[in-house]
Biotite code that builds the C-alpha atoms (Angstrom):
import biotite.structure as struc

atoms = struc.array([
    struc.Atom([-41.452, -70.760, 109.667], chain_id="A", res_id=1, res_name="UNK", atom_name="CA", element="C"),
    struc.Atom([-44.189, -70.726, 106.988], chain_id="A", res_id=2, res_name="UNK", atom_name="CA", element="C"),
    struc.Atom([-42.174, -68.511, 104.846], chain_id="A", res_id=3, res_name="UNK", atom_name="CA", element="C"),
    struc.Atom([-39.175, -71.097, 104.384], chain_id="A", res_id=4, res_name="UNK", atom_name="CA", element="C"),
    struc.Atom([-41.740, -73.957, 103.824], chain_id="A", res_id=5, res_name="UNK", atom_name="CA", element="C"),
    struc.Atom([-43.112, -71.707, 101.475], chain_id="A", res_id=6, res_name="UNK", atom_name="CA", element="C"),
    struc.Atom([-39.780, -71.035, 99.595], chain_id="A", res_id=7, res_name="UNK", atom_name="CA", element="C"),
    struc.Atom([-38.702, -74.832, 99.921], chain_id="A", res_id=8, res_name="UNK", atom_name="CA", element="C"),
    struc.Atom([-41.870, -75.846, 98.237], chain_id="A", res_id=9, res_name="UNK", atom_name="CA", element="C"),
    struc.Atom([-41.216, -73.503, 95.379], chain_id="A", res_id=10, res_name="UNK", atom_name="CA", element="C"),
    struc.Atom([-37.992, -74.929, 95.290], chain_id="A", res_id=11, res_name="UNK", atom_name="CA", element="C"),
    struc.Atom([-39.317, -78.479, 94.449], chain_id="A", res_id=12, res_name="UNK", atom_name="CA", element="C"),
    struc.Atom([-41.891, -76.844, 92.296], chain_id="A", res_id=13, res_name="UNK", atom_name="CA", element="C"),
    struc.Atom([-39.106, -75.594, 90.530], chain_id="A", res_id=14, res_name="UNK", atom_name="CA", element="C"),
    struc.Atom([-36.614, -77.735, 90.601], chain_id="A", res_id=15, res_name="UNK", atom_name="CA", element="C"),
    struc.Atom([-38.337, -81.390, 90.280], chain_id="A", res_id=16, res_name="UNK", atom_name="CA", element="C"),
    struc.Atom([-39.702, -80.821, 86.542], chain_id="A", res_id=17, res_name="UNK", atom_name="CA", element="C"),
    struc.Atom([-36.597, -79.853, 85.536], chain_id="A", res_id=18, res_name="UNK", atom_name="CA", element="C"),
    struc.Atom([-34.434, -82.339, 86.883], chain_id="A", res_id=19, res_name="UNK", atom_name="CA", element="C"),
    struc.Atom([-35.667, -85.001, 85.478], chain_id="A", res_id=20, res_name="UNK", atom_name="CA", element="C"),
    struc.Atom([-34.623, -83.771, 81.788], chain_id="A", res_id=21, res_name="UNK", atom_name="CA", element="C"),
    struc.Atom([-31.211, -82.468, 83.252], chain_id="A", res_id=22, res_name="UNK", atom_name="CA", element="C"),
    struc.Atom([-30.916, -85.932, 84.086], chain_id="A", res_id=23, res_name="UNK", atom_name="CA", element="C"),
    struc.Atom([-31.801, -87.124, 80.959], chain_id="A", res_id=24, res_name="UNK", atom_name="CA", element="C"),
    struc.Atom([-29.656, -84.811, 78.567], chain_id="A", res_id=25, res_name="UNK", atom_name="CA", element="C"),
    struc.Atom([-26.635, -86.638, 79.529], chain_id="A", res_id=26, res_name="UNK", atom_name="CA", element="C"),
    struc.Atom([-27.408, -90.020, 78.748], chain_id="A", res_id=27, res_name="UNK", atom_name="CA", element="C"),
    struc.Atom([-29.993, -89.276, 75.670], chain_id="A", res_id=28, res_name="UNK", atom_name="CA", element="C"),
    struc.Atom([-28.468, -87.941, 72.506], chain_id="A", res_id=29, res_name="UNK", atom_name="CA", element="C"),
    struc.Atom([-30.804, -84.344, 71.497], chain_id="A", res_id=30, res_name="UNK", atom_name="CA", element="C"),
    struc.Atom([-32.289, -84.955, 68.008], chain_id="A", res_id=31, res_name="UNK", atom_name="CA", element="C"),
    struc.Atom([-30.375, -81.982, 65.907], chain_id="A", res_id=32, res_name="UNK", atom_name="CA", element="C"),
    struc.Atom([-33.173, -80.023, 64.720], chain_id="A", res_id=33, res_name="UNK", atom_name="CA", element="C"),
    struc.Atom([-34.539, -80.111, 68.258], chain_id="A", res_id=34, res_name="UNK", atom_name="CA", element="C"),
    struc.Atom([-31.115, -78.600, 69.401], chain_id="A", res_id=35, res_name="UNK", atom_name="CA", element="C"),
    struc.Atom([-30.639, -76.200, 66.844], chain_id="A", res_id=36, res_name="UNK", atom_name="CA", element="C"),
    struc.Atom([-34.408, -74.941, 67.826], chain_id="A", res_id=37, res_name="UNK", atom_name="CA", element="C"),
    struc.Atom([-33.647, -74.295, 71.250], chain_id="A", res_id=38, res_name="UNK", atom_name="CA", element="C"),
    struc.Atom([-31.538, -71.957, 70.694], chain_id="A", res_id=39, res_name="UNK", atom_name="CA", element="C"),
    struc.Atom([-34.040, -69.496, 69.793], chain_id="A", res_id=40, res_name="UNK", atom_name="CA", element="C"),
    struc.Atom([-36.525, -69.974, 73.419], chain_id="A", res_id=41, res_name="UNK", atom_name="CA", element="C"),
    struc.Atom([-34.645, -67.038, 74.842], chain_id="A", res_id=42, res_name="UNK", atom_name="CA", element="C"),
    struc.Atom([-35.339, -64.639, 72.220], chain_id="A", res_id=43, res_name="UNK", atom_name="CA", element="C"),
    struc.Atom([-39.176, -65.962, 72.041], chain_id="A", res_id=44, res_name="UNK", atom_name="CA", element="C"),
    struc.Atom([-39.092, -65.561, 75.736], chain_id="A", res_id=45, res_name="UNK", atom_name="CA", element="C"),
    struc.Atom([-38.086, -62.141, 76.093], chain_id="A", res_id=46, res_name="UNK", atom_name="CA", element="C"),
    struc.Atom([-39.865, -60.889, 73.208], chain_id="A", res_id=47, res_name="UNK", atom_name="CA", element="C"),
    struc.Atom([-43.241, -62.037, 74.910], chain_id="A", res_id=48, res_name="UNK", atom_name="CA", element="C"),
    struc.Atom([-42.218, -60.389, 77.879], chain_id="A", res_id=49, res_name="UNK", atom_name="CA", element="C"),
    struc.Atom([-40.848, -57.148, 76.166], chain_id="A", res_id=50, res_name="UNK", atom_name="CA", element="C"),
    struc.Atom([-43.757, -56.817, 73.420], chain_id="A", res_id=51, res_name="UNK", atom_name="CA", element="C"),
    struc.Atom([-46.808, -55.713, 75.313], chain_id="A", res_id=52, res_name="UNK", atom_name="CA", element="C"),
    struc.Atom([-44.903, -53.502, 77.419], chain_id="A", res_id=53, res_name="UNK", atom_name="CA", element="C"),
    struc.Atom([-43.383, -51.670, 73.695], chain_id="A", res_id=54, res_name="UNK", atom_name="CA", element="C"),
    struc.Atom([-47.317, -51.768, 72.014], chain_id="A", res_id=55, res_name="UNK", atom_name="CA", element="C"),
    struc.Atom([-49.916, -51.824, 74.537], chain_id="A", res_id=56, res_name="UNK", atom_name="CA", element="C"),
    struc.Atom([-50.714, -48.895, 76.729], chain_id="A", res_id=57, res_name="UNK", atom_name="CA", element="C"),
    struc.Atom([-54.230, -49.722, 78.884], chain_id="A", res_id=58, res_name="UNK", atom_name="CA", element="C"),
    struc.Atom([-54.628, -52.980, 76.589], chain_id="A", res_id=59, res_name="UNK", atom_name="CA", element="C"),
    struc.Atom([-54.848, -51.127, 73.386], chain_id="A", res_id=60, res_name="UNK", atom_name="CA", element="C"),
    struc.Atom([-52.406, -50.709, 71.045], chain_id="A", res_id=61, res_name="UNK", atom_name="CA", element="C"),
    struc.Atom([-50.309, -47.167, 71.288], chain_id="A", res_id=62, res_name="UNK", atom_name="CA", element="C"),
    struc.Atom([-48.301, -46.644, 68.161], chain_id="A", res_id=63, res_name="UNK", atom_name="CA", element="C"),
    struc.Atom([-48.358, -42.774, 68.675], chain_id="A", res_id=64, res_name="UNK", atom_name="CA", element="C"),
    struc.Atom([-44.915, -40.486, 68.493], chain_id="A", res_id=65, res_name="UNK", atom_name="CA", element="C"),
    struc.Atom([-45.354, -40.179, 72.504], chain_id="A", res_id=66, res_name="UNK", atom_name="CA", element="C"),
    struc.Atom([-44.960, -43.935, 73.021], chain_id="A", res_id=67, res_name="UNK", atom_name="CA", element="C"),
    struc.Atom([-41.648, -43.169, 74.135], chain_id="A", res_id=68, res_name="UNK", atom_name="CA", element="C"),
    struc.Atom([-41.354, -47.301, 75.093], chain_id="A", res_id=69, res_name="UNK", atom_name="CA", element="C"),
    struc.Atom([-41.716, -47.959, 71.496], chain_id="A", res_id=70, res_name="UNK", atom_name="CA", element="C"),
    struc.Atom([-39.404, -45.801, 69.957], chain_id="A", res_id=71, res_name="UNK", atom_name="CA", element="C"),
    struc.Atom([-36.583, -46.920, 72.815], chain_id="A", res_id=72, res_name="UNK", atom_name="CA", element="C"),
    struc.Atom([-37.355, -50.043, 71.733], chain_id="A", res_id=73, res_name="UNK", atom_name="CA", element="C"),
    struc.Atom([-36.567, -49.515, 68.059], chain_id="A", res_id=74, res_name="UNK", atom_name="CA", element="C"),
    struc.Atom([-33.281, -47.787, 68.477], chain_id="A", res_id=75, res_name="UNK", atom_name="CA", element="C"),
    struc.Atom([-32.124, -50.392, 71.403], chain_id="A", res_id=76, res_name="UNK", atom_name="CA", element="C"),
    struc.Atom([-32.865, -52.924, 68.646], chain_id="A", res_id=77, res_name="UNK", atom_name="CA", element="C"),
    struc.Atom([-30.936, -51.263, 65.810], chain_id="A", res_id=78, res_name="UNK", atom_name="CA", element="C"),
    struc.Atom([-28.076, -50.266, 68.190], chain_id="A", res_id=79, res_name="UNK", atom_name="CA", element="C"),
    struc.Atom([-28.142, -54.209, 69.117], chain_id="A", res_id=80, res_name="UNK", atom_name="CA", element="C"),
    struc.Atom([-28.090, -55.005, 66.008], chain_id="A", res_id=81, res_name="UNK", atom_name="CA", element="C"),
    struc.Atom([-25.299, -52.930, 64.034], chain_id="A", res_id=82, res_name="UNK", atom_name="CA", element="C"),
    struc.Atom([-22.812, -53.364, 67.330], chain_id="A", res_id=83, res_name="UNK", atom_name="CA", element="C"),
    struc.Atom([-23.339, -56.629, 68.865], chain_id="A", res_id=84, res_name="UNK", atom_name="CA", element="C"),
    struc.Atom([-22.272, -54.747, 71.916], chain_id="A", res_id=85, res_name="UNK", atom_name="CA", element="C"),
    struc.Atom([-24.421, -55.324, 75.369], chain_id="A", res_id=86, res_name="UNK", atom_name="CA", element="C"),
    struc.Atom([-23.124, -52.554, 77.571], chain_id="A", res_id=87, res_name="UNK", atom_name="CA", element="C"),
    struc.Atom([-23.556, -49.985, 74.643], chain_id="A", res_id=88, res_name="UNK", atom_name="CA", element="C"),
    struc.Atom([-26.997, -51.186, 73.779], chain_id="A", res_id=89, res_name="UNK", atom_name="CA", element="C"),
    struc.Atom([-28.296, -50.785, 77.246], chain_id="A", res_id=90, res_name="UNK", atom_name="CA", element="C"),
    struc.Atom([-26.452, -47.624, 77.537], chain_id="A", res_id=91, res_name="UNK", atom_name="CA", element="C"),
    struc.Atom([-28.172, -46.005, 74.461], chain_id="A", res_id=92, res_name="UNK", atom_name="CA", element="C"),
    struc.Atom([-31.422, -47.623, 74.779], chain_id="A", res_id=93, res_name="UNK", atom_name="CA", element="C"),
    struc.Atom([-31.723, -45.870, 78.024], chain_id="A", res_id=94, res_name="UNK", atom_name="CA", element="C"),
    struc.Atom([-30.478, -42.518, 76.707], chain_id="A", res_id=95, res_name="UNK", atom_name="CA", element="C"),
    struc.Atom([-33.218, -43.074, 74.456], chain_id="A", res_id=96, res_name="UNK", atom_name="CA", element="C"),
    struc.Atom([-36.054, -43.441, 76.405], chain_id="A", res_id=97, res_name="UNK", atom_name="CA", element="C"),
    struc.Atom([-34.867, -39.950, 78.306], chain_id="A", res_id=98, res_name="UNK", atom_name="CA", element="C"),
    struc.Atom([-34.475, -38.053, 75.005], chain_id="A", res_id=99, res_name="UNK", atom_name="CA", element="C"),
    struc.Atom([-37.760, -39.574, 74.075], chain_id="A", res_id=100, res_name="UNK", atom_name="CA", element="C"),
    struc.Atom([-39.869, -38.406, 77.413], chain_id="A", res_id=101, res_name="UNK", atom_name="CA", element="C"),
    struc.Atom([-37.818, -35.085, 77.220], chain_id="A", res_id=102, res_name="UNK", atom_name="CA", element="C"),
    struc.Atom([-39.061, -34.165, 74.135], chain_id="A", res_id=103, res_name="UNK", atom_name="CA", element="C"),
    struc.Atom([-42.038, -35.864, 73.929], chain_id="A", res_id=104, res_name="UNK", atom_name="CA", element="C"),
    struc.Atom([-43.914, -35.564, 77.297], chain_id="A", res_id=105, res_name="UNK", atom_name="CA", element="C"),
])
């Protein structure tokens, strides 16, 4: 029982803040600058999320030829990049970080 009050009050948590400018986005006309700049908070949002993981190894940064992380991370980019193709990206970006350990334990 406490774990579904638990996950009902994350819910609301969750939910209630963001209603209210759900609710709001319909009826309220979005400034066009303010548009056109949300457009970029999932990029900024992954990139926080991916960055540490690509430069930081113990909380220092690692920029050596064994940061196998790092240099997956550069050719996932460029493949992303030049193709524009998901499936291919994640494919190679993997293959990557294999090659990458293989030859650089």
């Amino acid at each position: 029982m406490n774990e579904v009050l638990l996950i009902l009050g994350m819910t609301l948590v969750t939910f209630l803040p963001r209603y209210g400018v759900l609710a709001l986005m319909g009826r309220i006309e979005m400034p066009k600058p303010l548009f056109k700049a949300l457009r970029y908070v999932p990029v900024t949002v992954l990139s926080a999320i991916v960055m540490p993981d690509l430069l930081l190894k113990d909380g220092s940064l690692n920029l050596a030829l064994n940061n196998s992380f790092l240099a997956a991370g550069i050719i996932t980019i460029l493949v992303a990049w030049r193709t524009k193709n998901l499936l291919l990206t994640i494919v190679l970006g993997m293959a990557a970080l294999w090659v990458w350990r293989a030859v650089f334990p």
